[in-house]
N, C-alpha and C positions, 0 to 999 in steps of 0.2 A: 570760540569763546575768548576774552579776553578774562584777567585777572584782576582784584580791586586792589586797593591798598592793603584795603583787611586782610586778602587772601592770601597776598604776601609776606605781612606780618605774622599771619599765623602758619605759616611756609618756614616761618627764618626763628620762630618760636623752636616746632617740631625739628629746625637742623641741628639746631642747641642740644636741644633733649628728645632725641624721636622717640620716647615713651614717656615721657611726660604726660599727667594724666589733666584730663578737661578740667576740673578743678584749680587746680594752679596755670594752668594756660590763662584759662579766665581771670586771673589776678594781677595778670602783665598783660593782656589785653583788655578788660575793661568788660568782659563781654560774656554774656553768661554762660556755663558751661555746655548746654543743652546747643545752642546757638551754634558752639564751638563744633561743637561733634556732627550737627549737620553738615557745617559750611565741610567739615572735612570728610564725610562724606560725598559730597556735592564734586571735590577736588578731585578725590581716589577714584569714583565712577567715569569720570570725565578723562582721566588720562592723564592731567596737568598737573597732579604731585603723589607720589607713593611714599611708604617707608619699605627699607628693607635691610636684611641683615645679610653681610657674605662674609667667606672665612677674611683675615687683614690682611693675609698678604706677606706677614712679617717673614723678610728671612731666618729669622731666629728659629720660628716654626714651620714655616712652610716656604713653599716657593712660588714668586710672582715673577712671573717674564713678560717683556714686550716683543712684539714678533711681529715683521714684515713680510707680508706675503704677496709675490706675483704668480697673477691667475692668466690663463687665455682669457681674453676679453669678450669672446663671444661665449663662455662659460659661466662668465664673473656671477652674475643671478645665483646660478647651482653650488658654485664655489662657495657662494657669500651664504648661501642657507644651510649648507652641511656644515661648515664652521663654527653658526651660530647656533647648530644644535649638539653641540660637543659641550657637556655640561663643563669642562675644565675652563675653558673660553669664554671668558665673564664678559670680554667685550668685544664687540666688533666695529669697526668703523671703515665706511670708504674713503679713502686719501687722494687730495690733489696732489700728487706726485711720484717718481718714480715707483714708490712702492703703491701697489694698487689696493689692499688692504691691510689696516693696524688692528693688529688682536693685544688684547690683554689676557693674562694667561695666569688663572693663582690654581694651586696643585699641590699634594700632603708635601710633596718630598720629589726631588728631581729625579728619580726613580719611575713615580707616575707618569710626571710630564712625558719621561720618554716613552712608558710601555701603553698611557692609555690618550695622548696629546699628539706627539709626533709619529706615532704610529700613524693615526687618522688619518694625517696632514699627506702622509705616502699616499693614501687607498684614493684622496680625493681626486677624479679627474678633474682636467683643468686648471690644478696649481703647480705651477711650475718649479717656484723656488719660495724656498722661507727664509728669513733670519731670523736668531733670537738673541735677547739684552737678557740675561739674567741678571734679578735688583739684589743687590748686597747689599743695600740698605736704602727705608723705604723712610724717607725725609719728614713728606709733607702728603696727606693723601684729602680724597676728594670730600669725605664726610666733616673737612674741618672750613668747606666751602661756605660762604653766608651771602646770603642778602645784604642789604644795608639797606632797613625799612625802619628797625626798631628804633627808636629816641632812647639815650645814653640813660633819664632813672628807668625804662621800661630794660633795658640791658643789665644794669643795675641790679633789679628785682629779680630777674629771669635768673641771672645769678645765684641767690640764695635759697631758689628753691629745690633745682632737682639735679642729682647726681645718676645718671640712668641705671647704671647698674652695682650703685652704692660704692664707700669709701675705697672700696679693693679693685675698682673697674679697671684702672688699667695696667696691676698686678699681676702678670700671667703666672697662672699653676704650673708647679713645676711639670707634676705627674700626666696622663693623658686622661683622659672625661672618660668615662665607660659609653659603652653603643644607650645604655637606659637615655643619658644626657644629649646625644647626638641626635638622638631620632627626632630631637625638638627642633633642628636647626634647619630642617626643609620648611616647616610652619613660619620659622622666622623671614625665613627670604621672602616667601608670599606676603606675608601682613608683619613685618617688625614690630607692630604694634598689638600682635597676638595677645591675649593673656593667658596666662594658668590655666583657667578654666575653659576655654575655648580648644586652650592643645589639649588637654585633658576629654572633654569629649571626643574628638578626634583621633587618639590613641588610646580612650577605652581606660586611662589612668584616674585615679584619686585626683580632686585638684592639689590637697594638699600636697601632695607627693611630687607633679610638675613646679608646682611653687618653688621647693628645695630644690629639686633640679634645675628650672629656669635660671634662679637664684646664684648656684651655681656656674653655669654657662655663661649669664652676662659678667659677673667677676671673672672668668679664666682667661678675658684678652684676645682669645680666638676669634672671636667675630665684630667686627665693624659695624652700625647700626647706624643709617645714611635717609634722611630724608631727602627725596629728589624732586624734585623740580622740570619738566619738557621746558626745554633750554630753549624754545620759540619762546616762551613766556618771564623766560628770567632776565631780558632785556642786556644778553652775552649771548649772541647765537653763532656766533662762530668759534672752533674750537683750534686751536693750533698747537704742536707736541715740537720741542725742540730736541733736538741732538746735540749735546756743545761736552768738550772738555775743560776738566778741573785740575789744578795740579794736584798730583799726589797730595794729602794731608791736609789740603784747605775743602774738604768734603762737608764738613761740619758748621764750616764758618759760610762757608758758600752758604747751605741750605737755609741758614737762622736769616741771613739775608736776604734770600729768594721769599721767605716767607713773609716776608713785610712786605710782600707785594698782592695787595687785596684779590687778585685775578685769577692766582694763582689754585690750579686744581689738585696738582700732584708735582713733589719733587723728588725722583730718587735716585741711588749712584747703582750705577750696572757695569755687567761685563760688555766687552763687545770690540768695534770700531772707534766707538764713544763711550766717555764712562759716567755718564750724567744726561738724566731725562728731565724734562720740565713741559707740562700741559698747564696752559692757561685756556678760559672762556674770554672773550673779548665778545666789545659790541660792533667793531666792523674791523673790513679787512686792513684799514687805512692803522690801526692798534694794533697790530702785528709788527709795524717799524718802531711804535712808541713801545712798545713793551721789549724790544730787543733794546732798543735803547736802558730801559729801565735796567734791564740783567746787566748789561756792561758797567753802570755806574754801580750796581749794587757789589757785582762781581768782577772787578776791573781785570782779571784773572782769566777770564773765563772764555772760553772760544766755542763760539756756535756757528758749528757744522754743520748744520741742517735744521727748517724749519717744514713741518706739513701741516697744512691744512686742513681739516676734514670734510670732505662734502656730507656724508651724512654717517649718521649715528644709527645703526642696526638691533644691536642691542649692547645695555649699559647694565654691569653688575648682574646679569640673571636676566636683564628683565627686556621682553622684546619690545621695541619702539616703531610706532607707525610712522609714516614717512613726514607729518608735523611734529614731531619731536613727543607726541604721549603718546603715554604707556599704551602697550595694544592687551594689557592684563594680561598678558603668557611668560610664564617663569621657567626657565631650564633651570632646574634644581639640582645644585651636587650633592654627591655623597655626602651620608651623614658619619659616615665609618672613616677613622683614624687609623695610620700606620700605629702597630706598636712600639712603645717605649723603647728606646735603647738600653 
């Protein structure tokens, strides 16, 4: 299938606010809400766009690392599917380069990562060696990715109507959510655009009562809420991650930099070899030398060490991907359960 204008539009609506309700979509598209909620229908069944929610990542709260894995090649298949069924491992992707597969890895507390992540990564045959980037701080991430379909008053409008999860959204609570508020967070990864009453049948709860809860959970900062897009269709289908070092202290400056860059999917500072990541979507391979070019001017600083390219995308954030870049509708769901508070 290919995509319309509309579909895009209404793609780059839901990355704005992926709960934004049919009513107000249809205010900044033109188009009735009924209309709306088909065409998005139409998209979800089809594979070519989801919503979804996973924890953020933040080091503040939790932990995200990136990790390079070499598998036996005559394994790699085996390697590649026990990996991506390791709820911890939000993503998987195959690399043109020495490393033979890039995981993305978010986890309560580097505690997990070791006893319920790299544990795994031992038992699998066929991998031979891993490394991991742990992010100390996480820049620029994928959900703040867009289109560029909409017209500047339709951007405008889109603007004034919705805050997805109201004036405290990205407020994190001090305290920890109780397991009552967690058990909502599996429902969210499937359909980000759940409501109240839909978890509520599903857990046998009050809606009222999920309401306060939901409520709750999108104000506490812990989860990310990402409309996606099968990257065949987003007219960017090649992905590349670079490696570069920052001086000490210019982390901050660097990333506000990086992020003027439209391409851009994720920027963040880790431990490691290198102590700076940067994934852009580009539309060919020939944008891989203009966008190093682009870092150098933005960050005349900045030294990149390595670039890889992805051949393909396994699964992204939870969600498995058929080998045209849509969703194949299968969600490895993580825990809904928090370490306790310190």
């Amino acid at each position: 299938m290919e995509l319309s204008e509309e579909d895009l539009a209404l793609i780059q609506v839901l990355q704005t606010y992926p709960r934004l309700g049919w009513a107000d979509a249809s205010k900044v598209l033109g188009v009735h809400a009924t209309t709306l909620a088909a065409r998005w229908e139409r998209l979800t069944s089809s594979g070519a766009a989801w919503v979804t929610a996973h924890l953020a990542g933040d080091p503040k709260q939790m932990l995200l690392a990136f990790v390079a894995v070499d598998c036996d090649m005559n394994l790699r298949d085996s390697v590649t599917a026990q990996l991506a069924g390791i709820p911890g491992i939000v993503t998987v992707e195959e690399a043109a380069s020495n490393r033979d597969l890039m995981l993305t890895v978010i986890t309560r507390s580097l505690e997990e990562f070791s006893a319920t992540v790299v544990a795994q990564l031992k038992n699998i045959e066929g991998l031979i060696k891993y490394q991991a980037a742990l992010c100390t701080r996480l820049h620029t991430s994928a959900d703040e990715w867009r289109l560029n379909i909409l017209s500047k008053p339709q951007l405008a409008l889109l603007r004034t109507l919705g805050h997805q999860g109201g004036p405290d959204a990205h407020q994190a609570e001090a305290g920890q959510l109780p397991q009552s508020h967690l058990d909502l967070l599996p429902f969210l990864a499937r359909d980000g655009r759940a409501t109240a009453a839909q978890i509520a049948r599903e857990l046998g709860r009050r809606p009222a009562t999920v309401q306060r809860q939901l409520n709750r959970v999108l104000a506490s900062g812990i989860l990310l809420f990402r409309c996606e897009i099968a990257q065949a269709f987003s007219s960017y289908p090649v992905t590349c991650q670079w490696f570069a070092n920052v001086p000490a202290g210019q982390h901050e400056e660097a990333a506000a930099a990086i992020r003027t860059i439209k391409n851009v999917r994720l920027s963040a500072s880790t431990t490691g070899p290198t102590n700076f990541v940067i994934i852009m979507w580009l539309q060919s391979l020939a944008d891989v030398m203009t966008a190093e070019l682009a870092l150098q001017q933005k960050v005349p600083r900045i030294h990149l060490v390595e670039s890889v390219v992805m051949l393909r995308t396994v699964k992204r954030v939870g969600w498995m991907l058929n080998e045209d870049t849509t969703s194949s509708g299968a969600v490895v769901v993580q825990s809904a359960a928090l370490p306790a508070a310190d």
